[in-house]
C-alpha positions in Angstrom: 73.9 190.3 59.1 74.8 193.8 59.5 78.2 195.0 58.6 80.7 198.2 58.5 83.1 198.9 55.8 85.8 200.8 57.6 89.2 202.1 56.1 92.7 203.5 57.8 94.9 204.7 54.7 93.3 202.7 52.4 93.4 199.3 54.4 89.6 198.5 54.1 88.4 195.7 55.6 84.2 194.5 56.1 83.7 195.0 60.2 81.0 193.0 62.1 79.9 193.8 65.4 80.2 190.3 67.4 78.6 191.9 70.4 75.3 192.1 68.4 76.4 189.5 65.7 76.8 185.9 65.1 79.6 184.5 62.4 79.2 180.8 61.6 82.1 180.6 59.6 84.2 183.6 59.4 86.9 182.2 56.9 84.1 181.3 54.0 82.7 184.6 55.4 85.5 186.5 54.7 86.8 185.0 51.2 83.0 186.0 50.1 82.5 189.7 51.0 86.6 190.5 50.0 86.3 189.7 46.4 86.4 193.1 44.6 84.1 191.7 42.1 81.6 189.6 43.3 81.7 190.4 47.5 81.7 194.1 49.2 85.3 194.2 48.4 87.8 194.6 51.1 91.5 193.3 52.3 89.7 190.7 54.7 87.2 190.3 57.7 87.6 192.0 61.3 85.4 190.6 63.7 84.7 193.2 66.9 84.3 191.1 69.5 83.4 190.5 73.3 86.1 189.9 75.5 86.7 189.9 79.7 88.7 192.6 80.9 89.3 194.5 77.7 86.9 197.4 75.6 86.8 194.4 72.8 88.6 192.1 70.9 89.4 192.0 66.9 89.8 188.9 65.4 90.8 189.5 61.8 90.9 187.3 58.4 92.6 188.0 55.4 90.7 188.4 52.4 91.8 184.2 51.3 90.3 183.3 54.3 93.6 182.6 56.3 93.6 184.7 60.3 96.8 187.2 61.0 97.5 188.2 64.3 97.5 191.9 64.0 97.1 194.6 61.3 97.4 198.3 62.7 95.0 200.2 60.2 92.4 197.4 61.1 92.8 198.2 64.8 92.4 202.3 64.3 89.5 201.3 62.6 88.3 199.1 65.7 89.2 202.2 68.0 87.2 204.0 65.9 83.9 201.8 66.2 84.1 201.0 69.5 84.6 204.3 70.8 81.7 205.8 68.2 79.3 203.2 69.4 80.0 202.2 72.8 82.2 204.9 74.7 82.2 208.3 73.0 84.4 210.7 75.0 86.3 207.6 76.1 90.3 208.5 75.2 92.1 205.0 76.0 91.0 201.5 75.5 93.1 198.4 75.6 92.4 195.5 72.9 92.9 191.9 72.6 94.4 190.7 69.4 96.0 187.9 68.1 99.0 189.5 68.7 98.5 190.0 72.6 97.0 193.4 74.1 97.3 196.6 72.4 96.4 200.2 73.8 94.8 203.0 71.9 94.1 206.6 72.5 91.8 209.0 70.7 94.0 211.7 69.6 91.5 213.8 67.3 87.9 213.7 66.5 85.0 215.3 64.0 82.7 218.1 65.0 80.0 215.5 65.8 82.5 213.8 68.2 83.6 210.3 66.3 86.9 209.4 66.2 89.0 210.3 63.6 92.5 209.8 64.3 94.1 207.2 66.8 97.4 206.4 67.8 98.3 202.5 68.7 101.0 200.8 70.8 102.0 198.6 68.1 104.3 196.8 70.6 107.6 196.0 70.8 109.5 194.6 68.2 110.7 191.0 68.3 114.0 190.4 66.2 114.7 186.5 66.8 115.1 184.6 63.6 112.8 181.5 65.1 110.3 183.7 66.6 109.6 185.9 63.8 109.5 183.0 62.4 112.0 182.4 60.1 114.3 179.2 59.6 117.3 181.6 60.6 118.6 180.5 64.2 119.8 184.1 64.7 119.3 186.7 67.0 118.7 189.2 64.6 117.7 188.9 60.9 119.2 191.8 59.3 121.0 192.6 55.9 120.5 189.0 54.2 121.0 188.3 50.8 117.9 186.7 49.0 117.2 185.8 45.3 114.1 186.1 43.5 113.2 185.8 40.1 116.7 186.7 39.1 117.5 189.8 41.6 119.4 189.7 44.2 117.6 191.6 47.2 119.0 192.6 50.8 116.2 191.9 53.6 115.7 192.2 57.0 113.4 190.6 59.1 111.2 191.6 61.7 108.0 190.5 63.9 105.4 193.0 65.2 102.7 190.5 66.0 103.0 188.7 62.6 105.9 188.3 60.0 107.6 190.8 58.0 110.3 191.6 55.6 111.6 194.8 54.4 113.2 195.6 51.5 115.2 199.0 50.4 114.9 199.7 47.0 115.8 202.7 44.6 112.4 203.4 43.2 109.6 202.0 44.6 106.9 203.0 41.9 108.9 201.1 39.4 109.6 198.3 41.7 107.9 195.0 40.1 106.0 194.2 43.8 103.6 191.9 42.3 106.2 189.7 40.5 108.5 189.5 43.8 105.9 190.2 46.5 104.4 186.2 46.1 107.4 184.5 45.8 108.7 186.0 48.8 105.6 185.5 51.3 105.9 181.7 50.4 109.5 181.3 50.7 110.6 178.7 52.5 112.8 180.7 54.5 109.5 182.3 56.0 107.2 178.8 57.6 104.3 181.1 58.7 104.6 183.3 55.2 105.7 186.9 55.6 104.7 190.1 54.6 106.8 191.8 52.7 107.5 195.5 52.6 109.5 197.9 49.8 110.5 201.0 50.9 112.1 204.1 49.4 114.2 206.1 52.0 113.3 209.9 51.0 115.3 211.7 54.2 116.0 210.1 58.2 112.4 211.1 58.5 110.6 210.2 55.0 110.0 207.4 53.3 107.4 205.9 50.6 106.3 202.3 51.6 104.8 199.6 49.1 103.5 196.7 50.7 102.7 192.8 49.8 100.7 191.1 52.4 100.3 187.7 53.1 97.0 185.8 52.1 95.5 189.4 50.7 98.2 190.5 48.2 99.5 194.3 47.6 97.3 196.4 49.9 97.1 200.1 49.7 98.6 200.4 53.2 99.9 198.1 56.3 100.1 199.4 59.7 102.1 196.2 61.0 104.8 197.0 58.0 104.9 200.7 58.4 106.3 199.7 62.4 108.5 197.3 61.1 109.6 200.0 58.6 110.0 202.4 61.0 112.1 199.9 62.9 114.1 197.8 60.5 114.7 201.8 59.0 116.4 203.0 62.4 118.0 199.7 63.6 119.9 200.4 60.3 120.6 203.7 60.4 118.6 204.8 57.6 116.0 206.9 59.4 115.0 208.2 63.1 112.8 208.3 66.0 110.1 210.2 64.4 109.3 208.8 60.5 106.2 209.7 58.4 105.8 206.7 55.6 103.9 207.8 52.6 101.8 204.6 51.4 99.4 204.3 48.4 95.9 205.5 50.7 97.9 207.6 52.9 100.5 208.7 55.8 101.0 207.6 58.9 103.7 208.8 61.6 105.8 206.4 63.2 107.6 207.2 66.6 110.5 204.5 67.9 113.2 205.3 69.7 115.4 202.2 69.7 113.7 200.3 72.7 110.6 199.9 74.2 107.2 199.7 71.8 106.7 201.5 68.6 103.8 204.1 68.5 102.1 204.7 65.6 99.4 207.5 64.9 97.1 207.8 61.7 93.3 208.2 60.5 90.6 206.0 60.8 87.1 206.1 58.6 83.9 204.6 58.2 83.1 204.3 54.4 79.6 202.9 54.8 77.3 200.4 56.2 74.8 197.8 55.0 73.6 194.1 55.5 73.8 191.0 53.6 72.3 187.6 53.8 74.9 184.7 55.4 
């Protein structure tokens, strides 16, 4: 089976071409080629697949085998291949995820003409306790007091597609994310698990985001959390419209304005290709 390693920021995942490809079972599939050790070594399994009325869908798996519904850096990276391989020149293309449809434009490209940068309609924000989900039977899920581990933390809560939380801290490098990151993404408070984001605020615009994701542990970046960053950060007055979030593999620019969807803009790279025996 022929592959693609693709990364955006440092959110690698193994790609496979489902319009040319067929994936028996894409959960032992993906818990294989993730291992850093003794697989290809990625944050999970995208699968690019056929889909009516849409350029393609992306069916994703975290690197324990379990599906999410969206992941933003994934989807660049989808932009990137379908557009490479199937439509270059093309500037917009709608997707199917888990999520629902998402739309993506071209916004910069290499000398040879492959994509480089995309921006996404990460879609709009959805701030009900239940449908997030959480257990709270709120309206919104913000400024709760959790404890972990002995620390009290303040979290809000917010769903773009699939489950986060976001967490303000004073120094993120120090911040012990892989102590507090686990215990949180199986709290009971959170039935579908959460991701969990810590965030340094730098200035209204700036920030420096660490992220602990659900089923594949700390990644170096999280396209899903940097909107719910971008959002949780302005619906509490700690940043703007415009935000760029500095994350381990890189920056992305945010743009939300309080209502509607929230846009997000960053790179998208092919690291190699190969094949392997399934």
């Amino acid at each position: 089976m022929r592959f693609i390693k693709m990364q955006g920021t440092g959110n690698d995942y193994v790609y496979v071409d489902a319009f040319r490809e067929k994936v028996a079972d894409p959960v032992a599939l993906s818990q294989t080629i993730s291992h850093r050790r003794f697989g290809i070594g990625a944050d999970g399994l995208i699968l690019i697949k056929p889909s009516p009325g849409v350029d393609a869908e992306m069916e994703m798996y975290n690197a324990d085998g379990s599906k999410s519904e969206m992941c933003g850096n994934g989807l660049r990276c989808v932009a990137k291949y379908v557009h490479d391989t199937y439509a270059p020149g093309k500037n917009s293309f709608q997707f199917l995820t888990g999520a629902g449809l998402r739309g993506a434009t071209i916004t910069g490209r290499d000398a040879a003409g492959h994509a480089e940068t995309v921006q996404l309609d990460m879609g709009v924000p959805v701030f009900n306790g239940r449908d997030i989900p959480t257990t709270f039977d709120e309206p919104q899920v913000l400024r709760k007091t959790i404890e972990i581990s002995g620390r009290k933390l303040e979290f809000s809560a917010v769903s773009m597609g699939n489950p986060h939380c976001v967490i303000f801290v004073d120094d993120v490098a120090s911040f012990p994310v892989e102590e507090i990151g686990p215990k949180l993404e199986h709290h009971a408070w959170f039935p579908h698990r959460v991701n969990v984001e810590f965030v340094q605020v730098l200035s209204a615009s700036e920030v420096i985001q660490r992220t602990w994701e659900r089923g594949s542990g700390e990644t170096w970046a999280c396209g899903t959390g940097a909107a719910a960053v971008s959002v949780i950060g302005r619906k509490l007055g700690l940043t703007g419209d415009k935000l760029t979030i500095h994350l381990t593999g890189g920056d992305l620019l945010l743009e939300y304005s309080g209502e509607g969807s929230v846009l997000m803009t960053g790179p998208a790279v092919e690291v190699f290709r190969g094949e392997i025996s399934t």
